[in-house]
KOLLOSE-631789 format. One record per atom (N, C-alpha, C): x, z, y; residue in three letters. Coordinates in steps of 0.2 Angstrom, whole numbers, padded with zeros to 4 digits, always signed. Atoms other than C-alpha are relative to their C-alpha. Last residue first. Layout:
# residues N
XZYALA
...
END
This chain:
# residues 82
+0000+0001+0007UNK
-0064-0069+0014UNK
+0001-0009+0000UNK
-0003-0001+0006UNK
-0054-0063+0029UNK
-0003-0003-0005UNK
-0007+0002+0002UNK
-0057-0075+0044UNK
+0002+0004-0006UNK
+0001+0009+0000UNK
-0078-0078+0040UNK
+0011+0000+0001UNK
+0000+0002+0008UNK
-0077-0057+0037UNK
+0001-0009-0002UNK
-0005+0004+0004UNK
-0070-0053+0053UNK
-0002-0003-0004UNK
-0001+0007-0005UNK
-0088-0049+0063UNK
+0009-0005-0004UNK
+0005+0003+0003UNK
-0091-0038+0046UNK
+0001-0007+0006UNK
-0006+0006+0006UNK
-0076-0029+0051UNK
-0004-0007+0000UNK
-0005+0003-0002UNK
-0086-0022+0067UNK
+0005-0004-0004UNK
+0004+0003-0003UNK
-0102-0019+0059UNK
+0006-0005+0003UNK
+0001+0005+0005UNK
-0093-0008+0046UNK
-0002-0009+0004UNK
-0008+0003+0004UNK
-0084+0002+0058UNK
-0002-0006-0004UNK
-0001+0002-0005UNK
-0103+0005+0068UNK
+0008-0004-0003UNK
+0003+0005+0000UNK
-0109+0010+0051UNK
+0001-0006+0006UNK
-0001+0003+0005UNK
-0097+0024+0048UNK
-0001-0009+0000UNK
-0012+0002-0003UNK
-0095+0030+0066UNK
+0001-0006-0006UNK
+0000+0004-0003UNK
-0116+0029+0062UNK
+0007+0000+0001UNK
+0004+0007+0003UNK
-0115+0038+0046UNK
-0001-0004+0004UNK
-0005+0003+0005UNK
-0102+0051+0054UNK
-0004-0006-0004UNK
-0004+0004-0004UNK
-0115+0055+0069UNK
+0005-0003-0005UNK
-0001+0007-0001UNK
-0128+0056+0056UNK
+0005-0002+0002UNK
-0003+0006+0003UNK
-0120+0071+0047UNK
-0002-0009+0002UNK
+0004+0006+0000UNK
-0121+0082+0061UNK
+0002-0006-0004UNK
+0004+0000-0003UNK
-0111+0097+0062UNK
-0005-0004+0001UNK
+0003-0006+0001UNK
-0102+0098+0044UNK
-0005+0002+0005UNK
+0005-0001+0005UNK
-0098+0081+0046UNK
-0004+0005+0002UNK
+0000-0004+0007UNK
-0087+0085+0062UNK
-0007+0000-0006UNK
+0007-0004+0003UNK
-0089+0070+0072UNK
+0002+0004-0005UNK
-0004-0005-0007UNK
-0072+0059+0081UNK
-0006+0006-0003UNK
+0006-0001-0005UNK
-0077+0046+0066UNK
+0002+0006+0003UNK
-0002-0007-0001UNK
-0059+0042+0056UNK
-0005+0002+0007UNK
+0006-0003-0005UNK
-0063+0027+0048UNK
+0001+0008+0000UNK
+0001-0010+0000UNK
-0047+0021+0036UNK
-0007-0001+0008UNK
+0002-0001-0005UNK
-0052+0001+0028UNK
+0001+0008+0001UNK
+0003-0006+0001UNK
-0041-0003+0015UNK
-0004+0002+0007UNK
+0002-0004-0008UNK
-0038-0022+0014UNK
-0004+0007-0001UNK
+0002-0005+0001UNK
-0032-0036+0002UNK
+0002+0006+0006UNK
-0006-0004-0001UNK
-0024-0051+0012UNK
-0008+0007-0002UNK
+0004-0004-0002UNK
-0033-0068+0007UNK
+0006+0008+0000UNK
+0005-0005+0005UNK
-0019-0080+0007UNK
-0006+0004+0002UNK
+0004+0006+0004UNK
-0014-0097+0017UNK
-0002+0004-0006UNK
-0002-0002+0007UNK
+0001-0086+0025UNK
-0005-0005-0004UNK
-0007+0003+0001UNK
-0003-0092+0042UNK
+0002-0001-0008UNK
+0001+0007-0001UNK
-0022-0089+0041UNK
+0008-0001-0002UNK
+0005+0004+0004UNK
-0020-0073+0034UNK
+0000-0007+0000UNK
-0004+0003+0008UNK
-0007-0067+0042UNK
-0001-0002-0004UNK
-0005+0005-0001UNK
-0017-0070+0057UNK
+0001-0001-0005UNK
+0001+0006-0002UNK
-0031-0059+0050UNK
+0003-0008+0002UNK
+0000+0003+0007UNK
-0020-0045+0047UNK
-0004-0006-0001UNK
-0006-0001+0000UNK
-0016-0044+0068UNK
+0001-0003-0010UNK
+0001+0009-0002UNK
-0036-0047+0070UNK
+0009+0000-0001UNK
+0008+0006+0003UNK
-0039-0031+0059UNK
+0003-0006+0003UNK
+0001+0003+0006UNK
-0024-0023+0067UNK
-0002-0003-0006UNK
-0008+0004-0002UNK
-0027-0024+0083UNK
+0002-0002-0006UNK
+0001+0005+0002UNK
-0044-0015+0075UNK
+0005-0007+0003UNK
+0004+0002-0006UNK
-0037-0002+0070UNK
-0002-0007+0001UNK
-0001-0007-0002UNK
-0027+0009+0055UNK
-0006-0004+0009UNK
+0002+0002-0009UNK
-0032-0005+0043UNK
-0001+0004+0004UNK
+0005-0004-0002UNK
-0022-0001+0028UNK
-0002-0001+0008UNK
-0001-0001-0008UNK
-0015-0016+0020UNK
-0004+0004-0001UNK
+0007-0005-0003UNK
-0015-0017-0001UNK
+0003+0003+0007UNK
+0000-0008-0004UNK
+0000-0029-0005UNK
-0006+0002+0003UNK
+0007-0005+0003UNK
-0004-0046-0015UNK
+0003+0006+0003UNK
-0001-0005+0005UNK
+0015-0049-0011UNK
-0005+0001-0004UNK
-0004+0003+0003UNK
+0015-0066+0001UNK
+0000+0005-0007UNK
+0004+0001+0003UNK
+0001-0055+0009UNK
+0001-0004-0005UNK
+0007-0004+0003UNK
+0011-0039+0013UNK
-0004-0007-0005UNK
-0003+0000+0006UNK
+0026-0054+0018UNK
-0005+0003-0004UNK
+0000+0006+0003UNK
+0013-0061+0031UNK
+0004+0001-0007UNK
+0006+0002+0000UNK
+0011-0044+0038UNK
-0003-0006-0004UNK
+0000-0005+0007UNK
+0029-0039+0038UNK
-0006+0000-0004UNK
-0005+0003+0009UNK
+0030-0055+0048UNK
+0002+0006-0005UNK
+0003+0008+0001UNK
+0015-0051+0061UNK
+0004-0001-0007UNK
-0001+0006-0002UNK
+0023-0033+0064UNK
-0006-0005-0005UNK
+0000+0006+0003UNK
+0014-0017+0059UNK
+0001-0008+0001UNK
-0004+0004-0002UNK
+0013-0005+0072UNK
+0000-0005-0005UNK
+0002+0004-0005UNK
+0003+0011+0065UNK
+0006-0006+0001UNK
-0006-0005-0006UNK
+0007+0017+0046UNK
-0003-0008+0007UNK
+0005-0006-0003UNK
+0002+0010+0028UNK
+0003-0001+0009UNK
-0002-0001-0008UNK
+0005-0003+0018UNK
-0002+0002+0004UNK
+0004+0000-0006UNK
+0000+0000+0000UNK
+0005+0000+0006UNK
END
């Protein structure tokens, strides 16, 4: 797995040259793996982290909509990753 913020472009194209599991720490990094995508000419497996600013334990909506909102926002990717 390829973790951690910053993530060049060409460590990014290597990730997809490998089959490597990316962790999407944002979404700079969504359209940052994306690229590598196109360039590389692979599909680039993909961890999505969501880290809703809501303590469950105080309202479990706010965390199913942090959650649903994260999804909402890949989901506009889905035509450059799949």
């Amino acid at each position: 797995m390829f973790n951690g913020n910053g993530k060049l472009l060409d460590e990014l194209i290597l990730a997809a040259k490998l089959d490597v599991l990316v962790n999407v720490d944002s979404e700079f990094d969504l359209e940052q793996i994306c690229e590598a995508g196109r360039i590389s000419g692979k599909q680039i497996r993909v961890l999505l982290r969501i880290n809703p600013d809501v303590d469950p334990q105080v309202c479990s909506f706010f965390s199913k909509s942090s959650f649903l909102t994260a999804l909402k926002l890949c989901s506009s990717y889905t035509t450059d990753i799949s």
